[in-house]
N, C-alpha and C positions, 0 to 999 in steps of 0.2 A: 348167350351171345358169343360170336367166337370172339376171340385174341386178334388186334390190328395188329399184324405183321409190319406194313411200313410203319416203322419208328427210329427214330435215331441208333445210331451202333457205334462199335469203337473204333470199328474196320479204319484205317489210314483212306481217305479219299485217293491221297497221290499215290498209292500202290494198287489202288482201283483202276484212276486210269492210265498207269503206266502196263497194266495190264491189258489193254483195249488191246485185241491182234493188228487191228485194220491202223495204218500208219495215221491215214489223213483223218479219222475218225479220232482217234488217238491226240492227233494236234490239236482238232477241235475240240474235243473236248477244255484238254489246257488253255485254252483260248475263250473259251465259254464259262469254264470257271474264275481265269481271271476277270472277265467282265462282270459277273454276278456277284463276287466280292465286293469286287469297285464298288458297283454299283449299291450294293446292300448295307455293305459297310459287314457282314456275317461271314465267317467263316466254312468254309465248304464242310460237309457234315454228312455221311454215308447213314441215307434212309431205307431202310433194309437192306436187301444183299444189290442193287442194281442202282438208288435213285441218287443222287448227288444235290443238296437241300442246303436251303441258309435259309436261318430263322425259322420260326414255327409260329404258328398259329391256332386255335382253338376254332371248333367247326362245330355247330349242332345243326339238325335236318331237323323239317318239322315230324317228321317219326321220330325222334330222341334219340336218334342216331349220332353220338358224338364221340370226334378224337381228336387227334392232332396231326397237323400235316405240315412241310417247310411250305413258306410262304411262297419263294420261288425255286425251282430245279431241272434238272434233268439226268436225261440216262442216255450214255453212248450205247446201245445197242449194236447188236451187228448189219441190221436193215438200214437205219438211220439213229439223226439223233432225236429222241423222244426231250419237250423239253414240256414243263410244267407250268401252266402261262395261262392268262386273262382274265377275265372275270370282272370287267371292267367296262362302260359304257362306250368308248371309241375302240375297243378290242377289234372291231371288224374292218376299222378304215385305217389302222394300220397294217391290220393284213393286206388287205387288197395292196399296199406301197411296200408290205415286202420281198417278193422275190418269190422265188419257187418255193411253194411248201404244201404241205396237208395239213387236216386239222381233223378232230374228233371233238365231242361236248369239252373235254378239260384239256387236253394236248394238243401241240402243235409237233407235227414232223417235218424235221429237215435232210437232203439228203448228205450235205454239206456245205459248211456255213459261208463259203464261197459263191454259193448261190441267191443269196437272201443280201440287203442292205444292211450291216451292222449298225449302221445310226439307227437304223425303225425298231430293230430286233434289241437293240440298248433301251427305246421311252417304253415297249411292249413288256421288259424284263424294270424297269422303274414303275410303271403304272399298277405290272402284276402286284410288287410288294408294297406299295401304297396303298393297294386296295383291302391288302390285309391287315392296315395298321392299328381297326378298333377289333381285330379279334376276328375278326368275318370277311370272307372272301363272297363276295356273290357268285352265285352257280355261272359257270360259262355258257 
């Protein structure tokens, strides 16, 4: 089986995203982090070379597929910002009240957080890491 790359590192988070090129990508992010602290009560924590993660959680599939992953994060990209989010029963009806975004099965993209309601995008980032609190995230 191979090695999971995302995992925790030593890398500084705040020299990750003071590295961000894009200015307003770059704010957002600092502004996305502090909310996810707030809110988690975790410290920001570089999950491989790109994710930005507080708290971790334990995951197995029914293939036996098991590792670990932060409970909630994100990643300033240079397209948008990719954030790690849902898995939760009202996960859809706060989307639809947030604002311009995309989504795939476990992401949400934004293209800046200017765009989206920070109250919806605050219970969407509380509901993500409540949902991981016995260990288990339900699939999105």
């Amino acid at each position: 089986m191979a090695e999971i790359k995302t995992k925790p590192t030593q890398v500084s988070a705040d020299d990750f995203i003071e590295a961000v090129e894009k200015p307003v990508r770059r704010a957002d992010a600092k502004l996305l982090r502090s909310i996810m602290e707030r809110i988690t009560g975790e410290p920001a924590t570089m999950w491989g070379p790109t994710i930005i993660g507080f708290g971790s959680y334990h995951y197995r599939y029914a293939s036996g597929h098991e590792g670990d992953a932060c409970r909630v994060g994100f990643s300033p990209r240079s397209a948008n910002l990719v954030l790690y989010v849902g898995g939760f029963p009202e996960y859809d009806g706060l989307l639809a009240r947030l604002g311009k975004h995309k989504r795939s099965t476990a992401c949400l993209y934004l293209n800046k957080l200017a765009d989206v309601n920070l109250t919806v995008l605050e219970e969407i980032v509380r509901r993500t890491y409540g949902a991981t609190e016995g260990g288990q995230r339900p699939v999105c």
